[in-house]
C-alpha positions as CSV (number, residue, x, y, z in Angstrom):
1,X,-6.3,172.1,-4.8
2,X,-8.1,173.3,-1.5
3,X,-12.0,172.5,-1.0
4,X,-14.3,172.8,1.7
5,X,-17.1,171.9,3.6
6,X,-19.0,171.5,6.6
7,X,-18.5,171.4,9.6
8,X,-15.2,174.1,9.8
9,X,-13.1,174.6,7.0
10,X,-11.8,171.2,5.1
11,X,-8.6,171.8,2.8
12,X,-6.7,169.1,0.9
13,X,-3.6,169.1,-1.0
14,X,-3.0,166.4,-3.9
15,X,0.5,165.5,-5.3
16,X,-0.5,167.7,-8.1
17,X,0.6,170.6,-5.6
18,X,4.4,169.4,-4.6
19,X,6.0,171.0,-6.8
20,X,4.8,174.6,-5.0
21,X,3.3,173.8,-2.1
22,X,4.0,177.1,-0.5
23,X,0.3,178.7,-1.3
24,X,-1.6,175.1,-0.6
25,X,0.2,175.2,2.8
26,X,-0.8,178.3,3.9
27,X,-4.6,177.9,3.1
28,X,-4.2,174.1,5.2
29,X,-3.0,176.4,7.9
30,X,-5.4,178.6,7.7
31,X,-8.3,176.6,7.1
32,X,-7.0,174.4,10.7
33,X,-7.0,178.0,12.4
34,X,-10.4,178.3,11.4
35,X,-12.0,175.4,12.5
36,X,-10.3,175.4,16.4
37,X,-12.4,179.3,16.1
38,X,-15.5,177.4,15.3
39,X,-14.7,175.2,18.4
40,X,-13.7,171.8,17.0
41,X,-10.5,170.2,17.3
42,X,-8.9,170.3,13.8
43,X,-7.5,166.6,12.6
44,X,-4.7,166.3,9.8
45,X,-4.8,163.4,7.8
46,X,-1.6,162.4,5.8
47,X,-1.6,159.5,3.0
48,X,2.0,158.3,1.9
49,X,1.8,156.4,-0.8
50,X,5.7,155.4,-0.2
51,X,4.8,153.5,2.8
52,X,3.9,150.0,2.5
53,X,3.0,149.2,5.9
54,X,1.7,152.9,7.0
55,X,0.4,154.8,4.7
56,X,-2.1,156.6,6.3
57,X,-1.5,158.7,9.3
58,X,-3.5,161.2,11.6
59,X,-3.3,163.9,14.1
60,X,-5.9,165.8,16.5
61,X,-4.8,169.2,17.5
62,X,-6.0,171.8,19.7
63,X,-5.2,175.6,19.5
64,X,-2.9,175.0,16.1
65,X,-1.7,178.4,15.7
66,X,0.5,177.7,18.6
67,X,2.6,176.0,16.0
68,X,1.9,177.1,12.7
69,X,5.6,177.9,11.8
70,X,6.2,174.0,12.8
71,X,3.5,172.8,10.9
72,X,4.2,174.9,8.1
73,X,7.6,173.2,7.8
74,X,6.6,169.8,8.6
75,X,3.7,170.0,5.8
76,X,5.3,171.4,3.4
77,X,8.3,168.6,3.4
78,X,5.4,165.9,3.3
79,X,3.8,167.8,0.3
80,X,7.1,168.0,-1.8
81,X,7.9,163.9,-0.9
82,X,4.3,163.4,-2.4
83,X,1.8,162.7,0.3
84,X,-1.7,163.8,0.1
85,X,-2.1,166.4,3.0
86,X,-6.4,166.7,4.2
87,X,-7.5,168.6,7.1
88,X,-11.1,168.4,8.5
89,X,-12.5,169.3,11.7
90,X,-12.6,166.4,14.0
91,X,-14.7,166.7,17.1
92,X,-16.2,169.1,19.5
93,X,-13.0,170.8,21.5
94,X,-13.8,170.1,25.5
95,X,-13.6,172.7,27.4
96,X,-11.2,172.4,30.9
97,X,-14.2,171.5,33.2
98,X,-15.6,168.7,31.0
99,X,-15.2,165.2,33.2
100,X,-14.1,163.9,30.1
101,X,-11.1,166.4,29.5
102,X,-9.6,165.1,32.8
103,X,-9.7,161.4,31.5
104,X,-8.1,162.2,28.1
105,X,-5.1,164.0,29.9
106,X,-3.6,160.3,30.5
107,X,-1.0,159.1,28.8
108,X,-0.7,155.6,30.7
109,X,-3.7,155.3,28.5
110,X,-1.9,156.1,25.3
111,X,0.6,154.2,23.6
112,X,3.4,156.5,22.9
113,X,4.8,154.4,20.0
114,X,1.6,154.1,18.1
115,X,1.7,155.3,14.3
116,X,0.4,158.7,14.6
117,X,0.6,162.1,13.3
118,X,1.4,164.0,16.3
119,X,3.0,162.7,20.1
120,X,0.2,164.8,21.9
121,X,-3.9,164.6,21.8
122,X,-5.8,167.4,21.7
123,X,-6.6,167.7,25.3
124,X,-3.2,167.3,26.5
125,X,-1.9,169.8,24.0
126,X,-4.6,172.7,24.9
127,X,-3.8,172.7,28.7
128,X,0.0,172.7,28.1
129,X,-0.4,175.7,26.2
130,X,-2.4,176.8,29.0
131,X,-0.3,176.3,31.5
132,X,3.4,177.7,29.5
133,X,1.6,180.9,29.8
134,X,0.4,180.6,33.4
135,X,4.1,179.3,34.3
136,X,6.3,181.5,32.2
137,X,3.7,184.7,31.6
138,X,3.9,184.8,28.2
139,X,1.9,183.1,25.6
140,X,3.0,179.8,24.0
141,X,2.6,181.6,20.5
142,X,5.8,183.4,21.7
143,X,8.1,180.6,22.2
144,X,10.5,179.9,19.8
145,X,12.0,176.6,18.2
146,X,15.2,177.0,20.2
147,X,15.0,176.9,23.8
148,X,17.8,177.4,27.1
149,X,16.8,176.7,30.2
150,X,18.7,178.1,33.2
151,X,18.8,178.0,37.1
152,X,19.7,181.6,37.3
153,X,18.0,185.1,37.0
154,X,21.3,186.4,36.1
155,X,21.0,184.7,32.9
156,X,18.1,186.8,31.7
157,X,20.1,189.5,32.5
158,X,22.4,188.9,30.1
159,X,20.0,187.5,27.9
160,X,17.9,190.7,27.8
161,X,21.6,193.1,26.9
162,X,22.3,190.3,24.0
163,X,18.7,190.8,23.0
164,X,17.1,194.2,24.1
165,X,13.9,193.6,21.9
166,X,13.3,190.3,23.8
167,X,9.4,189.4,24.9
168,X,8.9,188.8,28.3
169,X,6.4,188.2,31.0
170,X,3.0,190.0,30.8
171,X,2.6,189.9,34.7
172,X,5.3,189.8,37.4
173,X,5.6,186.9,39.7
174,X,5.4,183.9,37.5
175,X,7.0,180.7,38.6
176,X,9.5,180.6,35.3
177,X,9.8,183.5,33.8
178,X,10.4,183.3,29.6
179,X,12.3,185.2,27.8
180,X,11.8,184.7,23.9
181,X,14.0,186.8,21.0
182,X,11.7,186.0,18.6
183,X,12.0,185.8,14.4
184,X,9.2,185.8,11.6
185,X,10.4,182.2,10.8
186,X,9.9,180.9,14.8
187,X,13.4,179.8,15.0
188,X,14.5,182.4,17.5
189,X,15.8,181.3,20.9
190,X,13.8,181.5,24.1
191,X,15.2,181.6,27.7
192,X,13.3,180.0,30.4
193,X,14.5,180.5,34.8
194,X,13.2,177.4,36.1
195,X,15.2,178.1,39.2
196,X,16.8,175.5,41.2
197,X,15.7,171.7,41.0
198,X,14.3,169.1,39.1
199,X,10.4,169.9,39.9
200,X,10.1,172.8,37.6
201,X,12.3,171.7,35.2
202,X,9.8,168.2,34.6
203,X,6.8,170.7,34.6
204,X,8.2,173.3,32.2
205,X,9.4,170.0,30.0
206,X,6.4,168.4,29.9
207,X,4.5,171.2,28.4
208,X,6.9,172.9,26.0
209,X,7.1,169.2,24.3
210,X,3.9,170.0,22.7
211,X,5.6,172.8,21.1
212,X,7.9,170.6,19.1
213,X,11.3,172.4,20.0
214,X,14.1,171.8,17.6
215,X,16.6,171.9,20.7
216,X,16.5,172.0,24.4
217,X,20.0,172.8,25.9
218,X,20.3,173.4,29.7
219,X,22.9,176.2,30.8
220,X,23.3,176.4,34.3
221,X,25.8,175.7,37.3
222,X,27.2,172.4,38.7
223,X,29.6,171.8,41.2
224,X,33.0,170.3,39.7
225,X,34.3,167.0,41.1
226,X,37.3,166.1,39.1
227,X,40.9,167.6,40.7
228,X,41.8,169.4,37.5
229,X,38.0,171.3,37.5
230,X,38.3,175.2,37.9
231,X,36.0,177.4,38.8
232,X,34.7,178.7,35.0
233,X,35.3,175.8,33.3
234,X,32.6,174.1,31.4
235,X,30.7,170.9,31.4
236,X,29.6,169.3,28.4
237,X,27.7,166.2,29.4
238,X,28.1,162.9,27.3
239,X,25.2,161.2,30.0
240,X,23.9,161.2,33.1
241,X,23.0,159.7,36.4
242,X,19.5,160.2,37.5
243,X,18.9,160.7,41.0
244,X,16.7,163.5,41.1
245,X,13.2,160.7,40.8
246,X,10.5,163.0,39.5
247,X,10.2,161.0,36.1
248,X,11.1,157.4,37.5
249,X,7.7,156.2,37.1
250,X,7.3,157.8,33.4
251,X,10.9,156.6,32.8
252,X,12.7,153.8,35.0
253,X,16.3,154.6,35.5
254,X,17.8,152.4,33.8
255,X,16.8,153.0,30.8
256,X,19.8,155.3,29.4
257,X,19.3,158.6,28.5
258,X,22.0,160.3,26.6
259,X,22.2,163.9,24.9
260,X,22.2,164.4,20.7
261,X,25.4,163.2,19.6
262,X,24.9,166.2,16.7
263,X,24.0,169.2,19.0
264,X,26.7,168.0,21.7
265,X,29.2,168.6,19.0
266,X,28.3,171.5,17.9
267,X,28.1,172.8,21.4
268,X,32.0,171.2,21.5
269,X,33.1,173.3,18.1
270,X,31.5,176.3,20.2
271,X,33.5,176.1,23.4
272,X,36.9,174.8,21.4
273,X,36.5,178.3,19.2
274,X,35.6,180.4,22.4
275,X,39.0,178.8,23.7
276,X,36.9,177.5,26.8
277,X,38.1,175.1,29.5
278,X,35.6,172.3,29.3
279,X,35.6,168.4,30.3
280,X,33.1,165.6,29.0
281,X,31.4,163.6,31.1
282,X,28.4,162.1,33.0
283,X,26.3,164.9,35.3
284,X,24.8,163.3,38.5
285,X,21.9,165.2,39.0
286,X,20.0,165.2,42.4
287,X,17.1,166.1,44.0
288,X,18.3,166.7,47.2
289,X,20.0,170.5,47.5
290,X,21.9,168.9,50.4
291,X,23.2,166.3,49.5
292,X,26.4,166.9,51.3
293,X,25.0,166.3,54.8
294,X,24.1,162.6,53.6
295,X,27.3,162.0,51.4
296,X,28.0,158.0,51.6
297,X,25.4,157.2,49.0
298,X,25.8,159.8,46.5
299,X,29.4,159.8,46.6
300,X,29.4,155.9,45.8
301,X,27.2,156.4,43.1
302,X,29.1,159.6,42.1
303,X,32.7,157.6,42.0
304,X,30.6,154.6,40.5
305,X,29.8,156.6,37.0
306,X,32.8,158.5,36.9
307,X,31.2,161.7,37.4
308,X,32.6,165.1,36.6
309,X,29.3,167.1,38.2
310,X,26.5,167.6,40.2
311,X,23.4,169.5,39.5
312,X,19.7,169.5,40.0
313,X,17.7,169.6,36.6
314,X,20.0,168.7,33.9
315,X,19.1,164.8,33.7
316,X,15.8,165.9,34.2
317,X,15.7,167.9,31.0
318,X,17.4,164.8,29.1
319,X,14.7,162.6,30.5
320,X,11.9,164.6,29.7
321,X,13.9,165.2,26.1
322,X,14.0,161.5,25.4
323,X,10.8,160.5,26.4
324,X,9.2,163.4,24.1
325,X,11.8,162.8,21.2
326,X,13.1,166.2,21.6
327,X,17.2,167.0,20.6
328,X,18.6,167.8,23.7
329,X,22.2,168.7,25.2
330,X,23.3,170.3,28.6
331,X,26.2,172.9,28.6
332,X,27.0,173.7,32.9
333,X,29.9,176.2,34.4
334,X,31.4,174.9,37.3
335,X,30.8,177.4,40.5
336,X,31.9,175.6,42.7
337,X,33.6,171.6,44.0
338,X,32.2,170.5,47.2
339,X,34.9,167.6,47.5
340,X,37.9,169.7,47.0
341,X,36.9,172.3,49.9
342,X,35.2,174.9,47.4
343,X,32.1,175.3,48.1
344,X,29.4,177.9,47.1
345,X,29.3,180.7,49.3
346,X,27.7,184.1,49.1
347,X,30.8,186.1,49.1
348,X,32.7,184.6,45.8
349,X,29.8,183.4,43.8
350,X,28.3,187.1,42.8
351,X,31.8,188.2,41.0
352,X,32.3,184.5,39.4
353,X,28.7,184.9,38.0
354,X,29.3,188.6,36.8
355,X,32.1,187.2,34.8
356,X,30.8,184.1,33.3
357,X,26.9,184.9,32.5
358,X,28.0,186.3,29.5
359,X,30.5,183.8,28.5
360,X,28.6,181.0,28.7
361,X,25.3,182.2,27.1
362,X,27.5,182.9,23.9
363,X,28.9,180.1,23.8
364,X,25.6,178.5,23.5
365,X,24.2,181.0,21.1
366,X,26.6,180.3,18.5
367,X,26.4,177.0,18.4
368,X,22.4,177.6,18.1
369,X,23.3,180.0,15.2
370,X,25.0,177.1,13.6
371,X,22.2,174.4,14.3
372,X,19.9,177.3,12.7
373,X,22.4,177.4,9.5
374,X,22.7,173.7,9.1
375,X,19.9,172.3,9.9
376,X,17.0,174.6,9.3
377,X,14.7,171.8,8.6
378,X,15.3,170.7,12.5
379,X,18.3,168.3,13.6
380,X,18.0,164.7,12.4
381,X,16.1,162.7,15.3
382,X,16.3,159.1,13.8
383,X,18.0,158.3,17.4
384,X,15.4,159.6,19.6
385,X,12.4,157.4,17.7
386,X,11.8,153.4,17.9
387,X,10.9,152.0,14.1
388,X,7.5,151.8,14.9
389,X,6.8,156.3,16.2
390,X,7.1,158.0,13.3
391,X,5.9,161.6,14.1
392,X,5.4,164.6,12.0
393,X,8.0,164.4,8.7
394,X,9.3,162.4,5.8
395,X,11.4,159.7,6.5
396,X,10.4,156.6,4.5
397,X,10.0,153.8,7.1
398,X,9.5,150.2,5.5
């Protein structure tokens, strides 16, 4: 049943309603839409009466609608397990220039593994969606549950002749343009250019996370450092080797960071059907473009880990995926091997990136088709939380 009251819209959904939540859902949905309009953040409340030691969990949100296919999933499996599903309004939303919006952006202040609802607090989660459309030009409403990020425009390209109907930027000259084929369901596939180095690939990270992506997959370039690399072949990293620093404080390095076991092989069914020449292995990713004029240091650690490439955002994305509890893989071509006298030069690299754009962004596609076929409910993420951070969904802790 759905009631209400004062102030915003309150709906609640009993167990009486599991066994057709569909309707219910929708009016929860619509009823947290209504009360960010009247300028409160909305707050979900969950009881689950099949957990003994949390039973009762909460959520603030801001700007809702930004995820209302996510919610609509996430709710609707809570509803059919049995909980008791109440949204009221919470507090007042503040706006950007309140003193007290600044203070709530801090998540040194939070604790990440607490039992809650949702990762994100109201605050954080309304200037992230801010920010996705003042980095990307388009709306965080547009982005879609799949997402590939990629260090080069040429990849939109061929994005754009895959997808023709594909929404992009509403104003030109943003720092990362998005690209989002969308579908009524959400689970489309958006493209972002975050260009080259791990910066913009932290920024762009930390904000999508509030979207609650089902997959993050990197597709970019690295340079090959194994002998029996060519140019073209693929690299399908297993883990990485973070020297790029721009999340060392959020995430010291040696805590290990590895991609989803699930989505990596998928992406490995993908390249052994597109008959691909691929290697597995740990990506060193740096910060430092030139790294080749200081070598003595990043080639130790390079040998040290056994790494097969180099590249500048890939651990970044990983980082930034296992800190937010995000399924995440990275999927790189090799253009070039700076210790076997190949380097990237202007000459060679514009026909090797005519030929493998395409290549490589199908490659990743299907194996996003299949992750949309098997697992429309979102790939299992038991790995990426500690027993004590259950987010949004069903699982029956003890």
């Amino acid at each position: 049943m759905v009631e209400g009251s004062v102030p915003g819209t309150v709906g609640r959904v009993t167990t009486a309603t599991a066994g057709a939540p569909a309707p219910a859902v929708e009016e929860l949905l619509d009823a947290l839409c209504a009360i960010d309009a009247d300028g409160w953040y909305p707050a979900i409340d969950v009881e689950r009466p099949w957990s003994s030691a949390n039973p009762h969990i909460t959520g603030e949100f801001a700007r809702p609608g930004a995820i209302r296919n996510y919610l609509r999933r996430e709710l609707s499996a809570l509803i059919r397990a049995g909980a008791n599903v109440t949204v009221r309004a919470s507090r007042r939303a503040l706006p950007f220039d309140d003193p007290g919006f600044f203070a709530a952006l801090d998540e040194d202040h939070v604790d990440l593994r607490g039992k809650k609802l949702f990762l994100f607090g109201p605050e954080r989660m309304a200037l992230s969606l801010d920010r996705l459309w003042h980095y990307c030009g388009t709306p965080a409403e547009s982005f879609q549950r799949h997402v590939l990020f990629t260090n080069y425009a040429m990849y939109v390209e061929s994005f754009r002749e895959r997808f023709p109907g594909a929404e992009g930027p509403e104003r030109p000259g943003v720092q990362m343009p998005a690209w989002h084929h969308r579908t009524p369901e959400g689970d489309g596939v958006s493209l972002v250019d975050i260009g080259v180095g791990p910066s913009n690939a932290k920024t762009v990270t930390d904000h999508l996370a509030v979207l609650r992506p089902d997959t993050m997959i990197m597709v970019g370039h690295c340079g090959g450092l194994r002998n029996h690399q060519r140019l073209g072949d693929y690299v399908l990293a297993t883990a990485y080797q973070r020297a790029d620093h721009v999340l060392d404080e959020a995430l010291p390095t040696d805590i290990p960071v590895i991609p989803n076991h699930r989505l990596n092989t998928i992406l490995l069914d993908s390249l052994e059907a597109a008959g691909a020449g691929y290697r597995l292995g740990v990506v060193h990713t740096t910060g430092n473009r030139n790294w080749e004029f200081n070598q003595r240091r990043t080639l130790a650690a390079m040998k040290g880990a056994r790494c097969i490439a180099v590249d500048m955002e890939s651990a970044t994305i990983a980082a930034n995926g296992f800190r937010y509890r995000i399924p995440n893989a990275t999927l790189l071509c090799v253009s070039d091997k700076p210790l076997h006298a190949a380097p990237k030069l202007s000459d060679g690299a514009k026909s090797f990136y005519e030929t493998s754009k395409r290549r490589h962004l199908d490659i990743a596609l299907a194996a996003l088709e299949r992750v949309r076929r098997d697992f429309p409910d979102g790939l299992p993420n038991q790995d990426l939380r500690a027993s004590d951070e259950p987010l949004l969904g069903t699982e029956t802790e003890h």
